[in-house]
C-alpha positions as CSV (number, residue, x, y, z in Angstrom):
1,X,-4.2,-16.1,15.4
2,X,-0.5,-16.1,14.5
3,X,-1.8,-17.7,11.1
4,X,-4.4,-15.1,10.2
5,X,-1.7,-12.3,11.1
6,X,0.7,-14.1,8.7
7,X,-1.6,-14.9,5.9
8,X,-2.7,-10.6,6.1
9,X,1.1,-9.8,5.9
10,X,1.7,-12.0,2.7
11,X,-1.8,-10.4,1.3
12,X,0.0,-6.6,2.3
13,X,3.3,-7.8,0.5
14,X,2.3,-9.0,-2.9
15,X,-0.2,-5.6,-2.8
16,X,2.8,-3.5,-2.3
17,X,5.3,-5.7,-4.9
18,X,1.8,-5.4,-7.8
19,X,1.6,-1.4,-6.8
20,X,5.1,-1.0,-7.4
21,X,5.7,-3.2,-10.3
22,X,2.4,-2.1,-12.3
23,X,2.4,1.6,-11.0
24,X,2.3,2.4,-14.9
25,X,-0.7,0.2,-15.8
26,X,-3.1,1.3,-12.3
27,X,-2.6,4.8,-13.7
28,X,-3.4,4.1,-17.6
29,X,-6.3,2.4,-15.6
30,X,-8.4,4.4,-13.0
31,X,-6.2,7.5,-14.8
32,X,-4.5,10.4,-13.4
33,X,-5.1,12.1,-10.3
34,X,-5.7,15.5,-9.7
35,X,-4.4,16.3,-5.6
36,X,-1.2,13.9,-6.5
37,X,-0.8,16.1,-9.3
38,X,-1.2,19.8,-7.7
39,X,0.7,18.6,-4.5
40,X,3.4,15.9,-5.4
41,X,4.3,17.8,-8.3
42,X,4.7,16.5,-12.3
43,X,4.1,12.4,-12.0
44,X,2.3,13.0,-8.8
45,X,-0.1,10.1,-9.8
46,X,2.9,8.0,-10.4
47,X,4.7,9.2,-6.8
48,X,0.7,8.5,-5.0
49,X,1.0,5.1,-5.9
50,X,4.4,4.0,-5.0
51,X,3.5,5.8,-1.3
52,X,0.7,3.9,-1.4
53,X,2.5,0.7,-1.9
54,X,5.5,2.0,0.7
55,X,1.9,2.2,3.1
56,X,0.9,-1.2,2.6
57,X,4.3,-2.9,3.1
58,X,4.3,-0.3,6.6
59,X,0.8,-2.1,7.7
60,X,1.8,-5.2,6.9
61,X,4.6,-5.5,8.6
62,X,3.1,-3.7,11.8
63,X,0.2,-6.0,11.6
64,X,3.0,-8.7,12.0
65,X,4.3,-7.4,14.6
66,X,1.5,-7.0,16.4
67,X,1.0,-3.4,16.8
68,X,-2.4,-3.0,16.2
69,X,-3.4,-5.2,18.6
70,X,-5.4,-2.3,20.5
71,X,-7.3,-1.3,17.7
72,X,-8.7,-4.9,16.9
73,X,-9.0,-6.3,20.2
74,X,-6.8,-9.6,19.5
């Protein structure tokens, strides 16, 4: 189990580093959006994705860790 948990973290880590590195590129891509850009402000798109990436590193580490060990029974 300690495996599966390590190969999801990697899987969350390289997610996070691609959303950070090629923030620019996802939003030439799927294009701008339209709540990150009423409610974060100019660049909100830009800002949406970088949380989004901060998210992903959060899970993975938590799934590490082991704290959502309730939610999926393991």
């Amino acid at each position: 189990m300690l495996w599966l948990k390590i190969i999801v973290f990697i899987i969350c880590l390289v997610l996070g580093i691609l959303f950070l590195v090629k923030t620019e590129r996802i939003v030439f891509t799927v294009g701008h959006n339209s709540w990150a850009e009423k409610y974060l402000g100019a660049g909100g798109s830009y800002t949406m994705w970088k949380l989004i990436a901060l998210f992903t590193f959060i899970f993975g580490i938590m799934f590490l860790w082991g704290k959502f060990d309730f939610v999926f029974g393991w």
